[in-house]
C-alpha positions as CSV (number, residue, x, y, z in Angstrom):
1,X,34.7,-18.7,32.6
2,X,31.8,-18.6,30.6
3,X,31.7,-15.9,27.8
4,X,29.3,-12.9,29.0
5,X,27.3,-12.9,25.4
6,X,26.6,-16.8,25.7
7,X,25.6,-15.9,28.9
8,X,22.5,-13.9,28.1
9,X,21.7,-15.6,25.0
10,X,20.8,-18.8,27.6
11,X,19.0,-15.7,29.9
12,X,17.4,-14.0,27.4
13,X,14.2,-16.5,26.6
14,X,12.7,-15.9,22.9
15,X,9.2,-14.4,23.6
16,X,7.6,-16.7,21.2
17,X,8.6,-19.7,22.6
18,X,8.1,-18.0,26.2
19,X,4.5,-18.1,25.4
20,X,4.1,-21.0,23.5
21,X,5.1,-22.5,27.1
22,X,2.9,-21.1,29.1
23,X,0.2,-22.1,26.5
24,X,0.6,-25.5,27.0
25,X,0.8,-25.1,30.5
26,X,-3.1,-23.4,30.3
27,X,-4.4,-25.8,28.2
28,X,-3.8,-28.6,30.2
29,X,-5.1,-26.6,32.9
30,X,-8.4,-25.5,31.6
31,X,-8.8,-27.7,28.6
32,X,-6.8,-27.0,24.9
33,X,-10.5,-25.7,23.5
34,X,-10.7,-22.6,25.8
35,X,-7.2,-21.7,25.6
36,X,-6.7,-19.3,21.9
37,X,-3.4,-19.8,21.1
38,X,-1.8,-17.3,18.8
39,X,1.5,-17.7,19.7
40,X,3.8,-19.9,17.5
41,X,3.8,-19.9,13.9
42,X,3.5,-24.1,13.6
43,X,1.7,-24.6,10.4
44,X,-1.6,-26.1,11.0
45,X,-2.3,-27.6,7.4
46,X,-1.2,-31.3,6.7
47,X,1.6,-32.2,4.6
48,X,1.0,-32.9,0.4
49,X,0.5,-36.1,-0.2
50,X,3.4,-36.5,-1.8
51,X,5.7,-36.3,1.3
52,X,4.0,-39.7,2.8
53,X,4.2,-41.1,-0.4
54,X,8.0,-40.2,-0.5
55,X,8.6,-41.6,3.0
56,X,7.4,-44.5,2.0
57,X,9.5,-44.8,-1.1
58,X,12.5,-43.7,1.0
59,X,11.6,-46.7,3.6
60,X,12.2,-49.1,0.8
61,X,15.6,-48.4,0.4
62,X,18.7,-50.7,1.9
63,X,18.2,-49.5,5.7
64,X,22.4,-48.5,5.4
65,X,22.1,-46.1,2.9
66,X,18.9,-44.9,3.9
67,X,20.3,-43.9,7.5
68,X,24.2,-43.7,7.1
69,X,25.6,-40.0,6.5
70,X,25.3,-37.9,3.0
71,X,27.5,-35.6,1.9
72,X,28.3,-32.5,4.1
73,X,26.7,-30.2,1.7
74,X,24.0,-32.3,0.9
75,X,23.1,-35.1,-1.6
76,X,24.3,-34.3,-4.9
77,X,21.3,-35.1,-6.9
78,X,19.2,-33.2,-3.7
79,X,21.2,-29.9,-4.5
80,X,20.8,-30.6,-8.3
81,X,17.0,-30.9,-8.4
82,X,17.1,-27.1,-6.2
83,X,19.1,-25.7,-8.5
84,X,17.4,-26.8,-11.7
85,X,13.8,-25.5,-9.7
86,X,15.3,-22.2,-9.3
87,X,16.4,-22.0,-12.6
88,X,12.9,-22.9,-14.0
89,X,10.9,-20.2,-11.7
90,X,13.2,-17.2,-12.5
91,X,15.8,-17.8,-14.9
92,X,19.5,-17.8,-14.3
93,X,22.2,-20.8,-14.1
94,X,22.5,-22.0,-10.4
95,X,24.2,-25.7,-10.4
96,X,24.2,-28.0,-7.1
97,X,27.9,-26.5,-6.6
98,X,25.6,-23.5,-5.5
99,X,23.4,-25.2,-3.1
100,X,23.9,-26.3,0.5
101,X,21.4,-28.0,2.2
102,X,20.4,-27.5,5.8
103,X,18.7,-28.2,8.3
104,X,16.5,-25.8,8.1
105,X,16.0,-21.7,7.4
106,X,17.5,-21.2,11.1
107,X,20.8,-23.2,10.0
108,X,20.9,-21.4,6.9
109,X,21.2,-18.0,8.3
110,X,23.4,-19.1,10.8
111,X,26.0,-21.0,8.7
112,X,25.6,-17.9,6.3
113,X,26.7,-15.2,8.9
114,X,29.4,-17.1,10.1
115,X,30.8,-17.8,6.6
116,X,30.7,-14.2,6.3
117,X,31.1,-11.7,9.5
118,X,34.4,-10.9,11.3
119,X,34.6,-9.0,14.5
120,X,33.1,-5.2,14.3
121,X,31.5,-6.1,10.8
122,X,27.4,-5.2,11.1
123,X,24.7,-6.4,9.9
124,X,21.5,-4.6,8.9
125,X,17.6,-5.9,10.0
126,X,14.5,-4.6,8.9
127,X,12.2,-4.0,12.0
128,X,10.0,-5.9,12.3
129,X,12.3,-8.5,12.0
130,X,12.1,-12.2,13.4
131,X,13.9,-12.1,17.0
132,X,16.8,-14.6,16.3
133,X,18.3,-12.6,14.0
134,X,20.3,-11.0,16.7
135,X,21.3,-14.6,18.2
136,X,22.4,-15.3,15.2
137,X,24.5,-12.5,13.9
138,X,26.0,-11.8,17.5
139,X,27.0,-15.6,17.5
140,X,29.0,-15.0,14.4
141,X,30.9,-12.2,16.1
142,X,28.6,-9.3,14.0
143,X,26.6,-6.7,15.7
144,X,22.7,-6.6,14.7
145,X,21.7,-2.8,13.7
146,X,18.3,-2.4,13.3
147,X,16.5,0.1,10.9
148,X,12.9,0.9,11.2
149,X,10.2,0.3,8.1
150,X,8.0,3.0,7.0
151,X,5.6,2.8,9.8
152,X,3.0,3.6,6.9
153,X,2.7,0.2,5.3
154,X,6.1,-1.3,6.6
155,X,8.1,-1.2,3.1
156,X,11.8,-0.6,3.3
157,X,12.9,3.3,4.5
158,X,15.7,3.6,2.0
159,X,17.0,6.9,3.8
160,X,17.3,5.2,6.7
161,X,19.1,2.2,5.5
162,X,21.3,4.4,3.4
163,X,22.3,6.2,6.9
164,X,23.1,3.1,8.4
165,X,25.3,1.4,5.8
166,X,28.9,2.3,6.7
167,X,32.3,0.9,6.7
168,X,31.4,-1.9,8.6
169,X,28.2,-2.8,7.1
170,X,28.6,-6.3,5.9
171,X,25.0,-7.6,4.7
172,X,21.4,-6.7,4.9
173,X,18.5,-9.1,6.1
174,X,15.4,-9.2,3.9
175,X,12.8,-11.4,5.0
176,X,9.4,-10.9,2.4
177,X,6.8,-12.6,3.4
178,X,7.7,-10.4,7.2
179,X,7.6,-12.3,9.9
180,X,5.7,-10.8,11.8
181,X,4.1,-8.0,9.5
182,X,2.8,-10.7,6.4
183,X,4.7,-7.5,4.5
184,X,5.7,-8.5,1.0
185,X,8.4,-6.0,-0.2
186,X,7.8,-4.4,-3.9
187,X,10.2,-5.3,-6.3
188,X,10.8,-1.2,-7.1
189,X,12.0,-1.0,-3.5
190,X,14.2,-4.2,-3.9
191,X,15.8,-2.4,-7.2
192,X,16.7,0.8,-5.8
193,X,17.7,-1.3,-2.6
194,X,20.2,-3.0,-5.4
195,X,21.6,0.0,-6.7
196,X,22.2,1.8,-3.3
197,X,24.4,-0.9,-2.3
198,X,26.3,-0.7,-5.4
199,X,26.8,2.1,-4.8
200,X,27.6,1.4,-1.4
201,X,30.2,-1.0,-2.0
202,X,32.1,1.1,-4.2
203,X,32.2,4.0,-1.7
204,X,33.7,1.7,1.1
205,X,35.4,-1.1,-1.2
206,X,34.2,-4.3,-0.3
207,X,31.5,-6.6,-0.6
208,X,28.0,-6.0,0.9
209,X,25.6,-9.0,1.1
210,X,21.9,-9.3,1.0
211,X,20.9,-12.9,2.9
212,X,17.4,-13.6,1.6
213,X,15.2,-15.4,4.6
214,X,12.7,-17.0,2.4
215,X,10.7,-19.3,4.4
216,X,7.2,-17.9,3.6
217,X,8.1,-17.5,-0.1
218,X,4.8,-19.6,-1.3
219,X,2.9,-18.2,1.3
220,X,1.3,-15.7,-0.8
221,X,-2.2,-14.2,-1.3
222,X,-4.0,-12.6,-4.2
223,X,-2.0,-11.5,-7.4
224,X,1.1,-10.3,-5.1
225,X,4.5,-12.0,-6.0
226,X,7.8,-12.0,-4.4
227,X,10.5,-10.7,-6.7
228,X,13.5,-13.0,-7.0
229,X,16.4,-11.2,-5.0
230,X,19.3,-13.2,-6.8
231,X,17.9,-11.6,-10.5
232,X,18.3,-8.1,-8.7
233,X,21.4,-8.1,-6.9
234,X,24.8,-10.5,-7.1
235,X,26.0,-10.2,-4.0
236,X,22.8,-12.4,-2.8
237,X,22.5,-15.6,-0.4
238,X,19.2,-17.1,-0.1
239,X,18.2,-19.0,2.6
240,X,15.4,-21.3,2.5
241,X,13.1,-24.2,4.7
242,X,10.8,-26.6,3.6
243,X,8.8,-26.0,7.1
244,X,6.1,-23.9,5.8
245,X,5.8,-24.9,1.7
246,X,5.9,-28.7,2.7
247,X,4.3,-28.3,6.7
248,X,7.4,-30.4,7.8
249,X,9.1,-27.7,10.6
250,X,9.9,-30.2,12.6
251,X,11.9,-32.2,10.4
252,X,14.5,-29.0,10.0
253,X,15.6,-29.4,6.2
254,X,15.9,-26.3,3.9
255,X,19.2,-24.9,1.8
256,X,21.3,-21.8,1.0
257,X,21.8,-20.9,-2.7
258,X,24.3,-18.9,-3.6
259,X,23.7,-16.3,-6.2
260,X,25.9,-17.5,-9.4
261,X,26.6,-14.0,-10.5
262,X,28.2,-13.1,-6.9
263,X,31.7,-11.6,-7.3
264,X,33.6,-13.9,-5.4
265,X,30.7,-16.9,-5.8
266,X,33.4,-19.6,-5.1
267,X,35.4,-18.1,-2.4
268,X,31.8,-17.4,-0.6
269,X,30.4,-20.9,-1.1
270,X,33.7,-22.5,0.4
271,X,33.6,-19.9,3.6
272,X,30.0,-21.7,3.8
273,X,31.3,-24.6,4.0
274,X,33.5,-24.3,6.3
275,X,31.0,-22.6,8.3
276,X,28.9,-25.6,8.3
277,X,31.8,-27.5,9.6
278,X,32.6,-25.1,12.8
279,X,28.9,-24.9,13.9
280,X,28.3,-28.8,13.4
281,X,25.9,-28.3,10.2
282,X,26.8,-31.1,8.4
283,X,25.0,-34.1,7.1
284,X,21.2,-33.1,7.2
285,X,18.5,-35.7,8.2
286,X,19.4,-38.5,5.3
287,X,15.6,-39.5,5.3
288,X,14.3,-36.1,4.7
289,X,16.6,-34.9,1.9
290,X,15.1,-37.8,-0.4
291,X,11.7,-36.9,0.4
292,X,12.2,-33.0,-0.2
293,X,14.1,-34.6,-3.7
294,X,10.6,-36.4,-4.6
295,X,8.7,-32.9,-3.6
296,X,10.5,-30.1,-5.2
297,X,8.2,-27.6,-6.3
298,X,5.1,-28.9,-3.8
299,X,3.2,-26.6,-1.9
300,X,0.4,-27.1,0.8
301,X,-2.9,-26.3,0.5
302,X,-2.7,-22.0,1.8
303,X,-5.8,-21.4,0.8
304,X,-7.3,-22.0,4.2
305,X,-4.5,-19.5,5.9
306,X,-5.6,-17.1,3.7
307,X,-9.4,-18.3,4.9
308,X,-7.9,-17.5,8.0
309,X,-6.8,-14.2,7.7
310,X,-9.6,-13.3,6.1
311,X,-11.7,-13.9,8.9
312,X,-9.6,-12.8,11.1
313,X,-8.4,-9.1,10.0
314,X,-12.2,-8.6,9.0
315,X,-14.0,-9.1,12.8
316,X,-10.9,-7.5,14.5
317,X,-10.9,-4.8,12.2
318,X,-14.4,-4.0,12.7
319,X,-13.8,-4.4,16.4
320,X,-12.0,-1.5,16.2
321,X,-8.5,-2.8,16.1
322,X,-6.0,-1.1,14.3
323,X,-3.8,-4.3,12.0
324,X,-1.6,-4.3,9.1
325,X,-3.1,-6.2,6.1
326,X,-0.6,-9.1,5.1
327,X,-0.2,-10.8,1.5
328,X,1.8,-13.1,2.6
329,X,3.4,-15.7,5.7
330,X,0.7,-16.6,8.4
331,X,0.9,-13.4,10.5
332,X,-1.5,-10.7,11.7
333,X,0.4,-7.7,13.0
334,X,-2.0,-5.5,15.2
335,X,-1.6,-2.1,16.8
336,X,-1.9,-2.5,20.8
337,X,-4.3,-0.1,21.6
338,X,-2.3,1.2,25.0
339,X,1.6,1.7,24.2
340,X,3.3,-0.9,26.3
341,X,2.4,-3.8,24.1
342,X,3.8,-6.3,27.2
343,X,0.8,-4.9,28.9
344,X,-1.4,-5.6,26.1
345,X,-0.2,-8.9,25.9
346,X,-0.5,-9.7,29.7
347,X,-3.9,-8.4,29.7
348,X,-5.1,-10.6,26.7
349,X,-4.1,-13.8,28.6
350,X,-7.0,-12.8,30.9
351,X,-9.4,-13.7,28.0
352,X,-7.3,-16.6,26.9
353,X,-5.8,-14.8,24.1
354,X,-1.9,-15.7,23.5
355,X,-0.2,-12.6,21.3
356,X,3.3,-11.9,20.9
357,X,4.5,-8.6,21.7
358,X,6.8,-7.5,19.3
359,X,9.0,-5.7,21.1
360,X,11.6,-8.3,20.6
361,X,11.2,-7.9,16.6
362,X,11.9,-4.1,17.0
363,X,8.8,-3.1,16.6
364,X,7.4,-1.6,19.9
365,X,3.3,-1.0,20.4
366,X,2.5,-4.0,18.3
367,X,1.6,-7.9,18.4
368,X,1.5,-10.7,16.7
369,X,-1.1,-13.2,15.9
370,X,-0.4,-16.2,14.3
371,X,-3.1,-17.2,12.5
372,X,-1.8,-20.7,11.3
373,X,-4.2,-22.4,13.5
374,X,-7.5,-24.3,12.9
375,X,-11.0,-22.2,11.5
376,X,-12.6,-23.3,14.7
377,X,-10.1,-21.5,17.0
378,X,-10.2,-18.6,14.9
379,X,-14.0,-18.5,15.5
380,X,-14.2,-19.5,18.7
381,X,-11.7,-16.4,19.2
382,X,-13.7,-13.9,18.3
383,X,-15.6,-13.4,21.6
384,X,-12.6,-13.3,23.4
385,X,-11.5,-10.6,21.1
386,X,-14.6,-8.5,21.2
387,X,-14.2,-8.6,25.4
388,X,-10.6,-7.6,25.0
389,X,-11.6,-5.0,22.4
390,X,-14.9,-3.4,25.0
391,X,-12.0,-3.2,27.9
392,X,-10.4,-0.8,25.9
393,X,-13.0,1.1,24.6
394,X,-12.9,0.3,21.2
């Protein structure tokens, strides 16, 4: 018999993805230009040059080496160069014996909560939070317990988390740049974060983890920053992709770095591992870890999301729409104006707008609009937007 929980994983379609379907589906229907798709956060900005340039290097390798299987945890020299660019942006003495590559932020998180969760352990998401989350953790055998933001400007509610840690709490998801806010947690909040779960873990005597998702961490606009998690708190795991810095999501490759102060650092890094192992996380793409080697520390050219959101939050705003202003990621969270954001949603699609309810990122009465998409469709949008905006009486 098939396991009930796998069950309704395979049931239970992700909304983004949901929509992202029936947006291609439209477009070839009435043409890709007249369709505004919002839905899927695909970054819409080419690659550096440098990750051509470092395909083409990699193609002039012997075609065996180039193609045959690295080492489980990555190539050495790959996890090396990481380490060493981590050290250099904010201090501290990570080695590649702290790095695993992956294929990808998704892998990342998942090898990281099975490495880490046993039955009845929890684990604690913001909300909003990014939907998988819970596919994730409840593969691993956790339970996902959600804790709302401040609804004011979406910052952590350390009351509420602090109600919510118990004896079971295992780890804590942090995930600045949001998806789907753009949010960029303070670093005060991050401190006093830190010291609650000190505090915390000497109340109920064991370990509790903070697993960093940092895919957006470049994605950042104005003089905001993103403080460095593993310089506030030990017990930290970082996971990271290359999909957004580099524009390269589809070739999944990104690491986990292990905080080198963490109590039991080595014990942690072997469960990971062995983590990688049971889910089949082994070996990333051999072409792609020598290109990310040749790009460490290159970044794609955000100024035109940031053109984007500019644009954006300024005509819906003045259309009347209520939206959170992000500093980072390429999102655009908006208040729906009726409560049932699936509503909302459905009745956008009449005006060819494709927005995300986030219900499924714990965050009722809100969408998302991914704004990581070309200046002409965010233009072109605009009338849409007024219409949709008029039938509600904004």
């Amino acid at each position: 018999m098939i396991p009930e929980n796998t069950t309704a994983w395979g049931m239970s379609k992700s909304c983004i993805r949901d929509l992202a379907a029936y947006g291609v589906a439209r477009k070839a229907q009435i043409g890709a230009e007249n369709v505004f798709d919002f839905s899927i956060g695909n970054p819409s900005i080419p690659a550096p040059a440098c990750v051509n340039k470092a395909i083409e290097n990699a193609l002039k390798m012997d075609s065996i080496e180039l193609h045959g299987y690295t080492a489980a945890s990555g190539i050495p020299s790959l996890r090396a160069k990481i380490a060493s660019h981590r050290n250099n942006l904010f201090g501290g003495s990570l080695t590649g014996e702290d790095i695993y590559v992956t294929c990808g932020a998704a892998a990342a998180l998942a090898i990281s909560f099975k490495a880490l969760l046993i039955p009845e352990d929890e684990v604690i998401a913001i909300a909003p939070f990014f939907p998988e989350y819970r596919v994730f953790v409840e593969g691993a055998g956790g339970k996902l317990v959600v804790v709302q933001s401040k609804p004011e400007n979406f910052q952590l509610d350390l009351d509420a988390i602090e109600k919510a840690v118990n004896a079971h709490t295992k780890a804590i998801i942090i995930n600045s740049p949001n998806n789907p806010s753009g949010v960029v947690l303070g670093e005060d909040c991050l401190k006093e974060l830190a010291s609650l779960l000190e505090k915390m873990q000497i109340e109920y005597e064991h370990d509790i983890f903070i697993i960093c998702d940092e895919p957006y961490r470049e994605l950042i606009y104005g003089d905001v920053s993103v403080p460095c998690m593993t310089r506030i708190y030990d017990n930290t795991i970082v996971c990271y992709s290359y999909s957004k810095t580099l524009s390269i999501p589809g070739e999944r490759i990104g690491y986990i770095a292990v905080c080198e102060k963490m109590r039991e650092r080595q014990a942690v890094f072997a469960s990971i591992q062995g983590a990688g192992r049971c889910l089949g996380y082994v070996n990333p793409p051999s072409l792609f870890q020598r290109v990310v080697e040749d790009c460490i520390g290159e970044v794609s050219d955000i100024s035109q999301y940031k053109t984007n959101r500019d644009i954006l939050l300024q005509a819906l705003e003045a259309m009347g729409f209520d939206c959170v202003r992000p500093d980072g990621a390429f999102y655009l969270f908006m208040k729906s104006p009726e409560k049932d954001a699936k509503q909302f949603s459905e009745r956008a699609k009449k005006y060819e707008l494709l927005l995300v309810p986030a219900d499924d990122f714990g965050c009722p009465g809100y969408v998302r609009i991914a704004y990581c998409v070309s200046r002409k469709t965010i233009e072109d949008s605009l009338p849409a937007f007024e219409e949709l905006a008029q039938n509600y009486g904004l």
